[in-house]
N, C-alpha and C positions, 0 to 999 in steps of 0.2 A: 557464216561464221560458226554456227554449233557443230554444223557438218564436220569442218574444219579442225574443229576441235577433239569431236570424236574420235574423229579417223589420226588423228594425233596421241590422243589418249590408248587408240588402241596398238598402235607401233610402237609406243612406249610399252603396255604392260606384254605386247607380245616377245618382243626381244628381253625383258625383267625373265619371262616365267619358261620359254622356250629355247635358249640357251642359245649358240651361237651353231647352226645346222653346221657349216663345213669343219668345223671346230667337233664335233659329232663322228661326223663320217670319216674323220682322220686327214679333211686337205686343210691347207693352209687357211688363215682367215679371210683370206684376201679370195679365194679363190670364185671363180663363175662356175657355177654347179647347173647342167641344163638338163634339159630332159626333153626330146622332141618325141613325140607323142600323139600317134594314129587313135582316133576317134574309129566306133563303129566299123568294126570288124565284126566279119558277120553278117552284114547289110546284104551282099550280094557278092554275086563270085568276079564280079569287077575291082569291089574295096577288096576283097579277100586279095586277089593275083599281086595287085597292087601295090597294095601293104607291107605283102611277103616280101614284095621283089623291093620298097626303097627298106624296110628293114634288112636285107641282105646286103644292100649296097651299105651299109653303116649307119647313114646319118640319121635316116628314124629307127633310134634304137627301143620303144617301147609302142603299147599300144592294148585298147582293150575290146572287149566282145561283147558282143548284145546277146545273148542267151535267146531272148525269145524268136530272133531272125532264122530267117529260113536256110540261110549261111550258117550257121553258127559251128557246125560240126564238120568243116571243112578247115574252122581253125582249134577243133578240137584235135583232127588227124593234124596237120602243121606242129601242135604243140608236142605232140608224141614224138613226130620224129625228131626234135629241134627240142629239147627240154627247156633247155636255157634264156630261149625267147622270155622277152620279158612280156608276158602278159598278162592284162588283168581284167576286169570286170566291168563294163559299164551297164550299170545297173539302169532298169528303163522299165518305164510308166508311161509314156508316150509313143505314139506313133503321128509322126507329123505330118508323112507323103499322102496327096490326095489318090493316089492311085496304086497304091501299094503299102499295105497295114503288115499289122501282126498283133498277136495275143500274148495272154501271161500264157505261162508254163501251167500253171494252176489250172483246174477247171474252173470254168467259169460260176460255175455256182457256189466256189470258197471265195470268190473274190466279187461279187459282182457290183463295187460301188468304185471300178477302177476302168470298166471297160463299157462301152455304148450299146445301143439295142443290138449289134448284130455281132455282140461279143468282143471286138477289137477293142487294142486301149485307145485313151483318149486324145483328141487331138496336140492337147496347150497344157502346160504347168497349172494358167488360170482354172480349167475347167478339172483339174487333178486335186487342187485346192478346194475348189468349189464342191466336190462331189464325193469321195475318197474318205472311204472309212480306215483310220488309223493303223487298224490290227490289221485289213486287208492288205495294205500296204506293206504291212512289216514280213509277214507269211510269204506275199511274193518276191520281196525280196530276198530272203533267205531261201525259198527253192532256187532262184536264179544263179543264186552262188555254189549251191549244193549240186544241182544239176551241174553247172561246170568244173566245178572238181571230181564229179563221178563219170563226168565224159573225158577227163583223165588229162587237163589242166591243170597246170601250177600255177594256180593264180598268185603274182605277186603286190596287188595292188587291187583299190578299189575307187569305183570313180562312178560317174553318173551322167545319162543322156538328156540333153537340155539343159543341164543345171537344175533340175525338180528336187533334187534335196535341198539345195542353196535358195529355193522359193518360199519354201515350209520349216519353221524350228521344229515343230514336232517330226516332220519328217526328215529335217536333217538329225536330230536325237537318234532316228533307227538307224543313219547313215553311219553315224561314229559308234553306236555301240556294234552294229555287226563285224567291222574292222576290230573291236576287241577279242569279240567272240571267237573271231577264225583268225586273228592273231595275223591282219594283212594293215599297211597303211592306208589311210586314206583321203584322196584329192581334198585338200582344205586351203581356204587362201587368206589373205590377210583381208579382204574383202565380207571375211564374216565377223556374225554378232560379237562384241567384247567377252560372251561368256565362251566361244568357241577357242576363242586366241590365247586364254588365260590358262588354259588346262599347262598339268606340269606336263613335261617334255611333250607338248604336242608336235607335227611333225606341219609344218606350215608352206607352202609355198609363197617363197616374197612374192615373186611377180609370173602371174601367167597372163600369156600371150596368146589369140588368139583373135584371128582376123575379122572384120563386120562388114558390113556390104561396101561403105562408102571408102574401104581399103580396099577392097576389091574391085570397084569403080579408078582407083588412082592407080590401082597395080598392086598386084601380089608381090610381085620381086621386090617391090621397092618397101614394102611391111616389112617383109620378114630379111630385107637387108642391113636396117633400120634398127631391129629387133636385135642382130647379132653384134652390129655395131655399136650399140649403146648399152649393150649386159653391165649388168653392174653384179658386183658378189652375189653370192647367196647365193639359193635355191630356184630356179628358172626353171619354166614347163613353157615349152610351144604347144600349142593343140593343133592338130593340122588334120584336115580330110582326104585322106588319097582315095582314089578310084583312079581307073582308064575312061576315058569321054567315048565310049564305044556304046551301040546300040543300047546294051541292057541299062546302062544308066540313063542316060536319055529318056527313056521309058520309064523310071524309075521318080525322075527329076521333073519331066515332061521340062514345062519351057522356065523353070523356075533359076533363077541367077542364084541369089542367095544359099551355098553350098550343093549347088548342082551340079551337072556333068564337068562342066569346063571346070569351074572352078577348084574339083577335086584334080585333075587333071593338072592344073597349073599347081597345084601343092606339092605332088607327084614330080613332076619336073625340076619346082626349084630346090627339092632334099634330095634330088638324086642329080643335082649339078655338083660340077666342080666348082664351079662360084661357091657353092655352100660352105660345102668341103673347106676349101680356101680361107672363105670369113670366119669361119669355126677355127683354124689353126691362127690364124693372124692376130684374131681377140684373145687370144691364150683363155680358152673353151672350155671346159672337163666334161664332155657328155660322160653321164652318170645313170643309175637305172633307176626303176623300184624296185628290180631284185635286192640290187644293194641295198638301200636304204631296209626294206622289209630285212633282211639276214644282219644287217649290222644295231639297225635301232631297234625292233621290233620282236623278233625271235630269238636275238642274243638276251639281250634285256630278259626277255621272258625265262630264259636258259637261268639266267644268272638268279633268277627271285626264287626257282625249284631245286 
């Protein structure tokens, strides 16, 4: 029951103090505002090919980059050629694959209560919690954003791997001010603390979607059919993983289910079907970006206060 109540009190003051999103961006009230939305870009040159190719075909029209990945500047050159790509930033403190890591940007001796004896980051949000000195955290995430914009990115958005900002308020604190500071939005949901929801015009997403094992055990198709068929107004984010199920993933994933080869593979397929395509037109859909959102809430606003 308090639960209940919470999460009631907090839909209340978030619609009081955040205004009505489509009513904002100029569509109707009524309207379904979505946002499909590639995870980890950057991962490898399988997410990378991937990516590029269902963002070409339309329907994953957004997506962000891991900076510290070994990929990462193959979707630096993408962004050069292709400006207008909506992409953004996901910001990362963890490294989860048993057989394939990566580092901060930082040297390890500015940062060292982020990564383990043999320099890599850590594996869990828990042990980022557990170990992770405050200011370390804030320094690598600001080279990760700076590095991408001097690798000649237009980041229009900011977002984060694992949800590790959404585990720590202190660490979600650096999350929302660095979106000030470089004047980009960022991933917030109505699933955060009451102090988060209440800020004036914060930029909220109602509902994001994003698949968990025992959906992936029932079908993928049938989530995200599910998903398009029961949109309701407001502000929508799918998250989705593309990769190709080819060698390097595999190897990557090893025999792991939960967001491995296949599964990124099956994401791949159902935003580059025409079934998509099709559900998306028939729920009368508006895929929308974070370019927009950042140049109409974000940078206009800002325009206007100078």
């Amino acid at each position: 029951m308090r639960k209940r109540l919470v999460n009631t009190l907090k839909r209340i003051l978030y619609h009081i103090f955040s205004g009505n999103i489509q009513k904002r961006l100029g569509y109707p009230r009524n309207a379904k505002l979505l946002i499909i939305h590639a995870d980890d870009l950057g991962l490898s040159e399988s997410e990378n090919a991937a990516s590029i190719e269902a963002m070409g075909k339309g329907m994953v029209n957004s997506g962000s980059v891991m900076i510290p990945c070994k990929k990462f500047l193959e979707i630096a050159d993408y962004s050069k050629t292709f400006p207008e790509a909506d992409i953004g930033i996901h910001l990362t403190l963890t490294s989860e694959w048993a057989s394939y890591k990566w580092e901060p940007v930082l040297p390890i001796s500015e940062v060292p209560s982020i990564v383990d004896l043999k320099g890599l980051f850590l594996e869990s949000n828990e042990q980022v919690n557990k170990n992770a000195i405050i200011d370390e955290v804030e320094k690598e995430y600001r080279a990760q954003i700076k590095l991408a914009l001097s690798s000649g990115i237009s980041l229009t958005h900011i977002d984060n791997h694992m949800f590790t900002a959404f585990s720590n308020n202190r660490i979600l604190n650096i999350y929302k001010s660095l979106g000030k500071e470089f004047m980009l939005p960022v991933l917030l949901t109505q699933e955060l603390p009451v102090g988060t929801l209440i800020e004036k015009n914060a930029i909220i997403v109602d509902r994001l979607y994003y698949a968990q094992p025992e959906d992936f055990n029932k079908g993928l198709f049938n989530f995200y059919r599910e998903a398009l068929k029961s949109m309701k107004p407001g502000l929508n984010c799918i998250l989705v993983h593309i990769a190709f199920d080819n060698e390097e993933m595999q190897k990557i994933t090893l025999d792991q289910i939960s967001y491995g080869s296949i599964w990124r593979q099956t994401d791949f397929d159902f935003f580059s079907s025409e079934e998509c395509h099709q559900l998306i037109k028939e729920n009368n859909i508006q895929l929308i970006t974070w370019r927009e959102i950042r140049d109409k809430l974000i940078r206009k606003a800002s325009k206007n206060l100078n």
